[in-house]
Steps between C-alpha positions, in 0.01 A plus 500: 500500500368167539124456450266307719430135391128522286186317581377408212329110457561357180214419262604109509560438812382142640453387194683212344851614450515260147320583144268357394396520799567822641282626160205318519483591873505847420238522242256282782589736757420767261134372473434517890705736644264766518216333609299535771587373815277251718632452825279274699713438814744753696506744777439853431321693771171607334501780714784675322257486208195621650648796662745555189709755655831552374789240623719709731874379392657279331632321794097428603426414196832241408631403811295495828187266349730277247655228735671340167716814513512543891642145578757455286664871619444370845688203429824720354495618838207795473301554791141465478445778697724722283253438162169591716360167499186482706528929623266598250592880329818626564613808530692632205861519633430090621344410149776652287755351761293148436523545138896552502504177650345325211701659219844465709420106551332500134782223458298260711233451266698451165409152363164488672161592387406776731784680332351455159123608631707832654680544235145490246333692759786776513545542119162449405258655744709770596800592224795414659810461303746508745622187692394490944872574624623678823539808262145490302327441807399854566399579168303185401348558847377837362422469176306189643348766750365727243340269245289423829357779547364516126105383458628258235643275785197499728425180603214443284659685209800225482187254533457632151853541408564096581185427330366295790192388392440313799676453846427285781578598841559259806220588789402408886162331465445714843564834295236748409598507141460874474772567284381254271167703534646824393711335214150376339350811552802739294349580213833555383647184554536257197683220654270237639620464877365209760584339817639163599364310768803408691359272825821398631495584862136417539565154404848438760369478857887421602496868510529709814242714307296303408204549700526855427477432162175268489297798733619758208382285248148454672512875527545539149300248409205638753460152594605226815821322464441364874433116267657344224197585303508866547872501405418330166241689473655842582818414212217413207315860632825691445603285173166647366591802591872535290279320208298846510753640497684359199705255650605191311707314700612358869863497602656235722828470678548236727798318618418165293235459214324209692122556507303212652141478674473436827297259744403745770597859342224656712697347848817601354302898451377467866842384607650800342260768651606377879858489350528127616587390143828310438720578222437237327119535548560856354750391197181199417231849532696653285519237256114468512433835413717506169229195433206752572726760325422297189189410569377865514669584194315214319217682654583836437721502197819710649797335352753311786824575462764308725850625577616328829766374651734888632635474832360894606692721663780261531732766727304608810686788573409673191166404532480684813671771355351558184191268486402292232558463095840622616739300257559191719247251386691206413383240251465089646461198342135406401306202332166497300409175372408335827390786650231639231346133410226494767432890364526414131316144552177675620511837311805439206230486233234691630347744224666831561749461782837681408833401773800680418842370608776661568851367702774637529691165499629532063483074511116495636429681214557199271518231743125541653302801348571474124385141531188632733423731229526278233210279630284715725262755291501718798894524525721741363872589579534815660807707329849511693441751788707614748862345529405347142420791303796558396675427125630121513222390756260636197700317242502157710116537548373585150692177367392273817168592520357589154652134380284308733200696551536735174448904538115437493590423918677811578355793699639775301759709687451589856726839618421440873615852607444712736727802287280674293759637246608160458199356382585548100843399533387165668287436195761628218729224659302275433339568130867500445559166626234320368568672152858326517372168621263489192770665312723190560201230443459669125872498487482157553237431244302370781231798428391743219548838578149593453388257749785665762345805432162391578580276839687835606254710462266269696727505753477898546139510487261177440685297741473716800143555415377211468764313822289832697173469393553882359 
């Protein structure tokens, strides 16, 4: 009788295929692989933390939050609706059915990395051995089913399992920050968990909800955004209130990087309140605020990280459908140097100010920001995310970057997820890349291995920490 195909990752894989390189990689990746893990940007919903109750399936915990995973099955052909997207908790017939789907199309992902981060998160976190097939569907589905149920795969118990020393979350300045509240209150809790400030559609009065949006912020803030004053004010009120709460960092997504002061930015507010504002008049408010986004973090000290230039929600009907962060956020074409210089001439070498950069354009990377961050002190190139974090985009960005601005400029890796489970993976990825990229630089004779060691480490821990302000 035949036997199912195994699951079973090798040891080496992603490192260099060639000795020496392939050895010296594997003693550096030796040195870091179990360290902790600081992951200062991504998506997890603190709340699944805070309440800690046990993950219901394995589709709710794989599938229906991971749109990596979701998008490419809906491309082979999958519906949407069919995996759960957007429905919340599914019934258990309707989960197992959406977890068939995944292991029948498990062809679709070969080659990419969300099949590597399932395939670490399947044989690592939860002992699988047996390939996702039509056949092993049921059974990895239940084995899957029962490991959930165990207290050793709580929540905050694989917190301690990763060894996430700290996590970042992405938050609504508007939002009450209670879960945060109950995270620093668990005595239990090790891992050191804060909010990002994430002021996106506060700052884009294009939007129809935009108005909306400015009254909940005075709300929150207790304070009136009826004037351009009371807006700024009201955004410093509630950045004080995520530093109290451990934040380190603001988050900004906008369709260009372009941040530029403005003449009349209180007309342009007033304008926006009576919704007589143009689009452009909205795209140049826009632009101001990033300004005054930098400004208050050389006030406040939250690190800015950029990441602009995503078409959102780039298929309507699915939006409608399913709502947002629902796969179809397509990547455009975006440009730094010009944009940044009236930002970077006023506050590029101001005393503390941190800017993050991120693209997901692989040629921006060493055509605009490795140069950036090889002059500005307050620049630093944000790690591959997104479309980019995967193997060869790693590989072209290690040897673009770090040979103009030199690893010293890097942010440390950045896992920008949303799946929990795939948190660890993310960051085994890439310990394993970087320890072949120094791997092949010792190979080369270009550095001693003790000094690969060293700038690897740094990149696991001292890098992060210091790029964060940790």
């Amino acid at each position: 009788m035949a036997t199912d195909p195994t699951l079973n990752p090798h040891p080496d894989r992603l490192l260099p295929a060639a000795e020496p390189a392939r050895s010296i990689a594997r003693r550096l990746y030796q040195t870091v692989r179990d360290l902790p893990i600081i992951s200062p940007h991504g998506h997890v919903d603190p709340r699944i933390l805070a309440e800690n109750t046990p993950f219901t399936d394995p589709t709710a915990l794989f599938l229906q939050p991971d749109h990596y995973v979701t998008r490419l099955l809906h491309a082979g052909g999958v519906p949407l609706s069919d995996l759960g997207v957007g429905q919340g908790p599914l019934p258990e017939p309707q989960a197992r059915a959406a977890w068939r789907l995944l292991c029948a199309n498990w062809r679709l992902l070969a080659g990419t990395p969300v099949r590597y981060w399932l395939e670490t998160e399947l044989s690592e976190v939860f002992g699988i051995t047996r390939r996702p097939s039509v056949a092993t569907a049921d059974a990895i589905y239940d084995q899957i089913a029962t490991v959930l149920t165990r207290d050793s795969h709580r929540p905050r118990a694989l917190l301690d399992h990763f060894k996430i020393d700290f996590l970042a979350t992405t938050d609504d300045p508007a939002d009450s920050l209670d879960a945060h509240a109950t995270l620093a209150a668990a005595p239990d809790l090790t891992t050191r968990i804060v909010p990002t400030f994430r002021p996106d559609r506060f700052l884009e009065p294009a939007r129809p909800d935009w108005i909306a949006a400015v009254k909940e912020l005075g709300e929150a803030a207790d304070l009136d955004t009826g004037s351009y004053p009371g807006f700024l004010a009201a955004l410093e009120h509630r950045r004080r209130v995520f530093r109290a709460h451990g934040a380190v960092s603001t988050d900004h997504s906008h369709a260009d990087a372009v941040a530029e002061p403005a003449d009349d930015a209180a007309g342009l507010y007033r304008r926006a309140l009576t919704g007589e504002i143009t689009a452009a008049e909205a795209t140049a408010f826009r632009r101001h605020m990033i300004f005054e986004m930098a400004r208050m973090s050389c006030d406040d000290g939250l690190v800015m990280t950029l990441h602009p230039a995503i078409r959102r929600n780039h298929h309507p009907p699915t939006l409608a459908a399913f709502g947002a962060d629902t796969g179809h956020d397509i990547p455009t074409t975006v440009e730094f140097t010009r944009a940044l210089q009236p930002l970077l001439a006023r506050y590029g070498t101001h005393p503390g100010f941190h800017l993050v950069l991120f693209t997901t354009d692989a040629s921006v990377y060493s055509r605009e920001i490795a140069p950036l961050a090889g002059f500005y002190p307050s620049v630093y190139a944000g790690a591959p995310w997104w479309f980019l974090d995967n193997p060869s985009a790693i590989r072209g960005f290690q040897q673009a970057v770090t040979e103009i601005a030199g690893f010293s400029r890097l942010s440390g890796f950045i896992d920008d997820t949303r799946a929990f489970c795939s948190v660890p993976a993310r960051h085994d990825m890439a310990r394993r890349l970087d320890a072949g990229h120094l791997a092949e630089l010792v190979a080369a004779h270009r550095l001693d291995e003790d000094e690969a060691h060293d700038i690897l480490t740094s990149l696991v821990t001292k890098q992060p920490t210091h790029v964060f302000k940790l």
